[in-house]
N, C-alpha and C positions, 0 to 999 in steps of 0.2 A: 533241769533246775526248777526247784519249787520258789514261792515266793509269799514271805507270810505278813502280812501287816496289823498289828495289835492296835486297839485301842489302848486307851490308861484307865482313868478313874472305872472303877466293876470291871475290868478285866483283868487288868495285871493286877491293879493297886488300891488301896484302900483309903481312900483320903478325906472319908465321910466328916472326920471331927475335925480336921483342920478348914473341909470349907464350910461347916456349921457355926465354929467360932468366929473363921473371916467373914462372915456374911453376916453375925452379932453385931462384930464391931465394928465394919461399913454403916450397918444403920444406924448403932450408936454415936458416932463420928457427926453423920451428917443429922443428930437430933430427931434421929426417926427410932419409931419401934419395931422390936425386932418381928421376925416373922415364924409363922408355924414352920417346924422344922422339915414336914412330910411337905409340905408345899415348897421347900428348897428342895431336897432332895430328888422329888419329882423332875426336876428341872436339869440336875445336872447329868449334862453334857453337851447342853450347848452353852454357846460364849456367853460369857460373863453377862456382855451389856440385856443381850435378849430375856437373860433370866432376872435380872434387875427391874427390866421391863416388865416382864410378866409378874412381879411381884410388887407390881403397881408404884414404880418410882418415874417421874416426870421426862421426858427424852431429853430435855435440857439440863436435867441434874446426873443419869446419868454416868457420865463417865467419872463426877468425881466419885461417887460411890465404887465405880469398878476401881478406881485408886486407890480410893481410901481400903477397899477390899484386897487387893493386891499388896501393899504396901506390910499388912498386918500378915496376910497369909505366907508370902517369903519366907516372913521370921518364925513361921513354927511348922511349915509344912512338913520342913525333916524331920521334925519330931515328932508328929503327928499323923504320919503317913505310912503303911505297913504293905510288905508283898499277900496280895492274897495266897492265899492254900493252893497249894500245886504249880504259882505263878513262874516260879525257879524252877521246876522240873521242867514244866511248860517250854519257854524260853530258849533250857536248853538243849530239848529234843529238837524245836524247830530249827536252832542254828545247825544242828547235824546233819540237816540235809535240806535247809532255806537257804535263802536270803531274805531276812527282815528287817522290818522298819517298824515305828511306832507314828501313828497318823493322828492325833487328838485333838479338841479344841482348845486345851490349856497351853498357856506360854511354851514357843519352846526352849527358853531357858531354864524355867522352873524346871521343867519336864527332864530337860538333861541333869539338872542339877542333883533332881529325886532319884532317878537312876541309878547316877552316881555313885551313891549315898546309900542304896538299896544294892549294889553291886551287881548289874545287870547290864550296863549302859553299852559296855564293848560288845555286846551279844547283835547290838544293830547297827543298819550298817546307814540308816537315814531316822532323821525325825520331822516329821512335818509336824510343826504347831499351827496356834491359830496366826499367828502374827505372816506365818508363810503363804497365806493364801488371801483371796479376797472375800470366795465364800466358803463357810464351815461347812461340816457335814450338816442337814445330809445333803446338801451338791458333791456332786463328785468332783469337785476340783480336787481336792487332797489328796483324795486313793489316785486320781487322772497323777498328779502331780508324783506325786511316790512310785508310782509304776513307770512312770516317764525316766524319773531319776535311777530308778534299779535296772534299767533295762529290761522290762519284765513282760514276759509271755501272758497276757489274761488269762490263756485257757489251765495256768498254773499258776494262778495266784488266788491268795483268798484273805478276806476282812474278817477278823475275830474282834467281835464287840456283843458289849453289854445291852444294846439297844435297838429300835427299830430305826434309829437313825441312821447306826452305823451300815444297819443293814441295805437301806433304802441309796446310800450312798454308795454303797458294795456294787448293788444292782446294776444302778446310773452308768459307775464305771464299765461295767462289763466281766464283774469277777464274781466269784462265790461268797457270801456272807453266810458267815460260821456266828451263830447267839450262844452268849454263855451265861448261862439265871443265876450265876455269884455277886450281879451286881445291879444295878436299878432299874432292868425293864425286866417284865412277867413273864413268866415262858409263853403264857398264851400270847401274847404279842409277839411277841418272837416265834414263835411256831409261825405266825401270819406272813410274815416278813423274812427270815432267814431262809438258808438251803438245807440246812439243818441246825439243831439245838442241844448243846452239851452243858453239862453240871459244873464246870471247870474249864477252865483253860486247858490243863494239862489232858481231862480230856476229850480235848475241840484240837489240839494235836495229832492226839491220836487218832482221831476219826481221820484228821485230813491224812495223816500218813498213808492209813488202806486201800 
């Protein structure tokens, strides 16, 4: 038995304008201006707070921005939010002969919720969000935690993500990290970092089938 664990945002799913706008209207909320959009983007996929931080807001204010950012983000996510290209082929070549889970730093309610919503959700069989662990990627709690709960073999499991975090986290754990350049890290980075690097999900799949 194989064992697949996907990231979300640049790997499965596309949710570039939904955290663009949530991230407008956090700053506009707390009276602040907004910020260059490649310096968000840059950022995502780690939690909230750290990217807030790096995008120069005070540690004491903080979390009400990651509220005021969540609160507005809910409300449009599912509209806003798209399968990447190949993400459904993807998904359900792995369930054919996986077991997956999805490991992210986004909520895991949101996360189920977008799923859902994108009809994917019964394809897995665990979700770690951020809220499930204490540290995000890249510590390997999450993959540590997800492979714990799958009952899972490392020498048959592998992290399919968009970034060198997910990869670094891959590592930590003790499994293969699969980079996919559909979503916000560079292949050259990912070349650095991963065990290998595919154009796609669907084929970061196929690689691991062979």
């Amino acid at each position: 038995m194989s064992f697949i664990l996907f990231d979300l945002d640049g790997t499965l799913i596309d949710s570039t304008d939904a955290i663009l706008e949530s991230f407008d209207v956090a700053f506009s909320a707390m009276g602040d201006k907004s910020k260059d959009p490649k310096a968000i983007t840059a950022l995502i996929g780690h939690p909230l707070d750290k990217m807030f931080l790096e995008l120069g807001v005070k540690e004491e204010k903080v979390w009400d921005y990651v509220s005021a950012y969540k609160n507005h983000y809910r409300k449009i996510s599912g509209q806003k939010t798209t399968l990447l290209p190949t993400a459904k082929e993807a998904v359900k070549l792995a369930a054919s002969y996986a077991k997956l889970a999805v490991v992210t730093t986004k909520t895991s309610q949101y996360s189920k919720e977008l799923l859902e919503k994108l009809e994917i959700l019964d394809a897995f069989e665990l979700l770690i969000g951020r809220e499930d662990v204490l540290n995000p990627k890249p510590h390997p709690e999450p993959i540590e935690k997800a492979l714990l709960c799958l009952n899972a073999n490392k020498a048959h499991s592998w992290m399919v993500g968009d970034t060198c975090m997910d990869m670094i986290a891959a590592t930590k754990a003790g499994i293969k990290g699969v980079g996919v350049t559909c979503g916000y890290g560079d292949e050259k980075s990912l070349q650095s970092c991963a065990s290998f690097v595919a154009k796609s999900p669907l084929m970061a799949v196929e690689r691991i089938l062979k």
